[in-house]
C-alpha positions in Angstrom: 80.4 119.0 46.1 82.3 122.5 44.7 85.7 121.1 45.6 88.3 120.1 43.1 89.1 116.7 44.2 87.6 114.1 46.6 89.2 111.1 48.7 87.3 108.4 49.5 86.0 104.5 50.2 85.3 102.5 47.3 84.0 98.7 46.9 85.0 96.8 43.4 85.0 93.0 42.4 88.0 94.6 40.9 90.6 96.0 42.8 94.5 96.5 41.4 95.7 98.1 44.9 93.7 97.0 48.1 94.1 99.9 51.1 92.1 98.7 53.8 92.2 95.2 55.4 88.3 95.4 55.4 86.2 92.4 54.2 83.7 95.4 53.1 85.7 97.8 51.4 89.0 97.7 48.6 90.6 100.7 49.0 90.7 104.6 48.3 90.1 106.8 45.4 89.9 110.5 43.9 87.7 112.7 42.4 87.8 115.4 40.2 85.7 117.7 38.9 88.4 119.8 36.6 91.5 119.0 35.1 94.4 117.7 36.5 98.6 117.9 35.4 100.3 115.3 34.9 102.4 115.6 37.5 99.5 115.4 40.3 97.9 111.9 38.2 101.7 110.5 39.0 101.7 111.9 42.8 98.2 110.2 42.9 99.4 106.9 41.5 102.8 107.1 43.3 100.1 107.7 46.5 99.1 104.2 45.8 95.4 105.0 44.6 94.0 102.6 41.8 90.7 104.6 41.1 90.0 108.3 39.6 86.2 109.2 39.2 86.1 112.0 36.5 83.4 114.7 36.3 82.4 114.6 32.4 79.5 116.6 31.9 79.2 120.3 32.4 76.4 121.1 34.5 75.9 124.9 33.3 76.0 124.2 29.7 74.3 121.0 29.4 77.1 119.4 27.5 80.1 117.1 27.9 83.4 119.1 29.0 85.8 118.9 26.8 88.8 120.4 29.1 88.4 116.3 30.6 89.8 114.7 28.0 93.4 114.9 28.4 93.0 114.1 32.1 90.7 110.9 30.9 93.4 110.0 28.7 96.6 110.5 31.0 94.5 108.9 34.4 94.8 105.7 31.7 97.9 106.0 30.3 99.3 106.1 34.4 96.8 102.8 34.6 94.0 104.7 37.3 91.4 102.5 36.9 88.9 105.5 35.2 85.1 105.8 35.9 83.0 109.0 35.1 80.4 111.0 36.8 78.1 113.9 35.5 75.0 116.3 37.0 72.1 115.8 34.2 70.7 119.2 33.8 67.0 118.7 34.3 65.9 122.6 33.4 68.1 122.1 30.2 66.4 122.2 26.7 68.5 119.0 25.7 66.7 116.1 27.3 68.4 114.0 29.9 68.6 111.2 28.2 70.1 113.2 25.0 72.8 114.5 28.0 74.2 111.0 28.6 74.4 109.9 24.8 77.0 113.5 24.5 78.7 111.8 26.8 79.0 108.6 25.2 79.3 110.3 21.8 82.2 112.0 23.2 84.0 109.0 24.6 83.6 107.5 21.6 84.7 110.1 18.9 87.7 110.2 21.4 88.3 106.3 21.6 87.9 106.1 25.2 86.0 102.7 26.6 82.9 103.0 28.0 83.5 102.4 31.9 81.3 103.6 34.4 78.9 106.3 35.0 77.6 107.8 38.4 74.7 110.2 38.3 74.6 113.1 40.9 71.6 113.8 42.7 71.4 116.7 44.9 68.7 119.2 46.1 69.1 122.3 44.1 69.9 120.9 40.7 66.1 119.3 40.2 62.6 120.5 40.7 60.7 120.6 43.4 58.3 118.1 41.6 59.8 114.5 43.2 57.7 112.5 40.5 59.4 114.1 37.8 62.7 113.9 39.5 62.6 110.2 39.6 61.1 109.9 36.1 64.1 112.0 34.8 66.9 110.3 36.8 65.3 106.8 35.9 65.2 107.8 32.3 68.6 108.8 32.1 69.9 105.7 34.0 68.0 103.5 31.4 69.8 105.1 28.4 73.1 104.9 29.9 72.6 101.2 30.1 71.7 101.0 27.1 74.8 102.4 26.0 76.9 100.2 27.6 77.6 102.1 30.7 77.8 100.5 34.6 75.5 103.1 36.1 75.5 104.5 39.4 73.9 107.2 41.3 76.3 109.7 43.8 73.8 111.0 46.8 72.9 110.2 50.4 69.7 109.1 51.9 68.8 113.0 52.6 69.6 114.2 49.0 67.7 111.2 47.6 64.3 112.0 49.5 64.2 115.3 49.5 64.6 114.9 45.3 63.0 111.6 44.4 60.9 111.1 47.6 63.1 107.9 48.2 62.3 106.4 44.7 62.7 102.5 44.6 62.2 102.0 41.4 65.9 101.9 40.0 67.2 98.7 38.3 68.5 96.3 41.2 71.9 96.7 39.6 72.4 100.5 39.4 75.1 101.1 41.9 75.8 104.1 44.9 78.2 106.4 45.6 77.1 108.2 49.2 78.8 111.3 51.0 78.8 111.7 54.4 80.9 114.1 56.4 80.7 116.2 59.5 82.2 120.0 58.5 85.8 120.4 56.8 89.2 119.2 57.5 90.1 116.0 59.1 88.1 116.6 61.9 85.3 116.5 60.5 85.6 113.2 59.1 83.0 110.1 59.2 83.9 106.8 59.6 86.5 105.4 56.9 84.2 102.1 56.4 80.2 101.9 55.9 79.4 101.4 59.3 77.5 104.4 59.2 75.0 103.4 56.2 71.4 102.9 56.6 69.3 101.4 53.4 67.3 103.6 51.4 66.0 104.1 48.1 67.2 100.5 45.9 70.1 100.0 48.0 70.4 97.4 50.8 74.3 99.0 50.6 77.1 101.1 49.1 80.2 101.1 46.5 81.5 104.1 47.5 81.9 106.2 50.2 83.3 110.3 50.5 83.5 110.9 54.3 85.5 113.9 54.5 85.9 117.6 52.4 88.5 119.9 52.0 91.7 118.3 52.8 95.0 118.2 51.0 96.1 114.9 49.4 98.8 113.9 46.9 100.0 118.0 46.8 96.5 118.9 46.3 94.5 121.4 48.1 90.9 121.4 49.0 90.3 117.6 48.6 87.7 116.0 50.1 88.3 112.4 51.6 
């Protein structure tokens, strides 16, 4: 996802702002992976949406992004429920466990609580070695729980095979965050529910759902929904 900000489905046993009247699904939320004013976190909560997810971890440098903070901070202060997510760099020197400890180091020196943590896993950013893959992501998903975070993993059934081989070996408590979209705009939209999942990998079903890219929401410009 190269977009600034994604709209989508989420699923919560907490939810401060139900959208949908859908036994399956809470509401919406955003996603960002840069920073964002403070005037679009108030058009977002003014837009009714409880949830940010926050991009924490810079890909290219292997290394928490500091440019984050202040939009961590003020996505609180405007009461956005807050939940991180970050691309482990597998060809880094820096292992990947030693990847999701900077984040939680970070938090920490910063006094931000440790919340949640989705992992991104998408063809392109790992090796063509699927063993090693799942041995990298499973490693890192391990330390993050041992950290205190609530771990999930942001893919779709595709990604997932094509990088772990459709590894099952998760803990039956890591969470998912799927995409699924049909080309840009609002016509290219997916279903706004989970209709359209199919179990793979550890998951018998979702938590969060992006079904569409590159719209405009809350003044924003290239969101994804």
């Amino acid at each position: 996802m190269f977009s600034v900000i994604s709209f989508f489905l989420f699923v919560s046993a907490v939810s401060a702002l139900p959208i949908l009247q859908d036994s399956t699904i809470d509401g919406y939320a955003i996603d960002i992976n840069e920073p964002l004013s403070n005037g679009t976190l108030i058009n977002v909560r003014l837009d009714r949406y409880s949830t940010i997810y926050i991009r924490s971890f810079n890909y290219n440098t292997s290394s928490f992004d500091q440019n984050m903070i202040d939009t961590i901070r003020n996505a609180l202060v405007y009461r956005l429920r807050v939940e991180l997510y970050m691309t482990p760099n597998q060809f880094s020197n820096v292992s990947g466990t030693d990847q999701v400890e900077d984040v939680y180091n970070n938090l920490k020196s910063n006094s931000i609580p440790i919340g949640g943590l989705f992992l991104r896993v998408q063809s392109g950013m790992y090796s063509y070695n699927t063993t090693a893959n799942a041995e990298f992501i499973d490693s890192s998903v391990h330390r993050a729980k041992q950290l205190g975070f609530q771990v999930g993993i942001f893919t779709n059934a595709e990604e997932w095979k094509s990088v772990t081989n459709n590894y099952s070996g998760l803990d039956s408590d890591v969470r998912l965050w799927y995409w699924a979209n049909n080309g840009n705009g609002v016509t290219g939209e997916t279903t706004h529910s989970f209709n359209d999942f199919k179990r793979f990998g550890n998951w018998n079903e979702p938590n969060v759902k992006q079904f569409g890219v590159n719209e405009t929401v809350s003044g924003a410009d290239q969101i994804n929904r």
